[in-house]
C-alpha positions as CSV (number, residue, x, y, z in Angstrom):
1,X,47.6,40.2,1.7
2,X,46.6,43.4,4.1
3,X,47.0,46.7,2.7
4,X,49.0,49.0,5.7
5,X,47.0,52.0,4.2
6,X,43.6,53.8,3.0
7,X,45.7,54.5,-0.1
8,X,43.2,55.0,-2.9
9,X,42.5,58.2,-5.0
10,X,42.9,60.8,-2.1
11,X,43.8,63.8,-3.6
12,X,39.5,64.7,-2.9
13,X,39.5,63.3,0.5
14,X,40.4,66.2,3.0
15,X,38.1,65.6,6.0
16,X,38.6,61.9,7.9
17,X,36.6,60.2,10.5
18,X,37.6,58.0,13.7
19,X,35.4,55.8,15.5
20,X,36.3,53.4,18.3
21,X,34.4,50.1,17.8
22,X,34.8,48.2,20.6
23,X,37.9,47.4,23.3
24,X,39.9,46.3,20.0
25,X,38.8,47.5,16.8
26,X,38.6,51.0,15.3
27,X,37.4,52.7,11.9
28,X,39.4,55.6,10.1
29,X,37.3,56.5,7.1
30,X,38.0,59.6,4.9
31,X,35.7,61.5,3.8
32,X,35.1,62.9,0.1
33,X,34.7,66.1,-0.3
34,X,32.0,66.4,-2.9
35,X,29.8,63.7,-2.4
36,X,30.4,62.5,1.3
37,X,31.9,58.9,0.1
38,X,33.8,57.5,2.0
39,X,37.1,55.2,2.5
40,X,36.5,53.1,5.2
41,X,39.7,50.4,7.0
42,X,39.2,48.9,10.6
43,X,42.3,48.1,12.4
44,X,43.2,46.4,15.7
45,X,44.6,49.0,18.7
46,X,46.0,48.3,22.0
47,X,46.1,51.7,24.7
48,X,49.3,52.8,25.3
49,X,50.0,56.1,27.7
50,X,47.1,57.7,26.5
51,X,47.3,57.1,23.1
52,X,45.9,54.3,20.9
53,X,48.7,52.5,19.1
54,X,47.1,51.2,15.9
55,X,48.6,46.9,15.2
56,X,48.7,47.1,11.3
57,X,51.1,44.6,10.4
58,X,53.9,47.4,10.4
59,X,56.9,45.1,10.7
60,X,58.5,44.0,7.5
61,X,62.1,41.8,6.4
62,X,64.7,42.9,4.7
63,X,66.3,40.0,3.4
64,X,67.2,37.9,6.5
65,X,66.8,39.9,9.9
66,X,69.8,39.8,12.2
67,X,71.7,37.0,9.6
68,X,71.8,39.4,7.1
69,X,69.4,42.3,7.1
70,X,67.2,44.0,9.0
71,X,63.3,44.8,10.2
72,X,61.9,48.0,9.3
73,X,59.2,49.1,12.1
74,X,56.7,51.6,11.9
75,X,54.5,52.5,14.6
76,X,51.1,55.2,14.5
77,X,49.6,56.2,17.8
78,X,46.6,58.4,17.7
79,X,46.0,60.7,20.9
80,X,43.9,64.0,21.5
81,X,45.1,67.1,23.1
82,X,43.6,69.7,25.6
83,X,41.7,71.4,23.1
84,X,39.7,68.3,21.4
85,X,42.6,68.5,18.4
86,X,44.0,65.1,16.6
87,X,47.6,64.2,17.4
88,X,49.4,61.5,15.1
89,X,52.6,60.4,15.9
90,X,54.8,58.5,13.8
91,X,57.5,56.4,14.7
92,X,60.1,54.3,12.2
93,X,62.8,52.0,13.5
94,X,65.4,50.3,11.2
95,X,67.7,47.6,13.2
96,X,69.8,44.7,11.5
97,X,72.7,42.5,12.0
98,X,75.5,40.8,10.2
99,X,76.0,37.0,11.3
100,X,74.4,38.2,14.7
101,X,77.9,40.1,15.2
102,X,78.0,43.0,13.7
103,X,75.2,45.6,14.1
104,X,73.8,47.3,10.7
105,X,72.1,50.9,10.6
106,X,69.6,51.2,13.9
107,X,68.1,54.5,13.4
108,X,64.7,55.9,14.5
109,X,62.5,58.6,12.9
110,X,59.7,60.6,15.1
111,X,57.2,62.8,13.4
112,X,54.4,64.5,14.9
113,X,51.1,65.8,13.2
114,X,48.4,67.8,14.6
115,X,44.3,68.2,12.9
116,X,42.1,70.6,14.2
117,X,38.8,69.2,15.1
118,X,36.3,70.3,12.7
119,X,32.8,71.4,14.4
């Protein structure tokens, strides 16, 4: 099973690191702050507007989609801004059905967050 996360120990780990491997893969890897370890995941990414949209297996069930449940969604898309800064936006989608009939809760969540580049 694929973890969707560098969830570790991270309360140490301010300072994080993204390198673009190739045309598919990238590296986040958090960095510690007292002896430089580091955390390291490679994920998939397609380009979208600008932005890379990171393919970590962010769909999951609940229950039976459309029959009787839903599919949470969550997307992460990493950009950069004028200045050089690190712009992560979040973005969950819950949808569902009852027998295909009746529609469930379809609700969607943005969130933006913004990391000064460290020189």
């Amino acid at each position: 099973m694929t973890k969707d996360t560098l969830s570790s120990d991270i309360q140490h780990y301010s300072k994080f690191e993204i390198k673009v491997n190739d045309k598919k893969y990238l590296t986040i890897s958090l960095i510690h702050d007292i002896d430089s370890t580091k955390i390291e995941r490679t994920y998939k990414y397609t380009v979208e507007n600008n932005s890379y949209l990171l393919k970590n297996k962010n769909t999951k069930p609940l229950l039976i989609p459309y029959i009787f449940g839903s599919l949470d969604t969550k997307k992460l898309y990493l950009s950069i801004d004028a200045d050089n800064n690190l712009i992560i936006n979040t973005v969950e989608s819950r949808s569902g059905a009852v027998l295909l009939i009746g529609f469930l809760d379809w609700k969607t969540t943005q969130k933006k967050y913004v990391y000064n580049r460290i020189k």
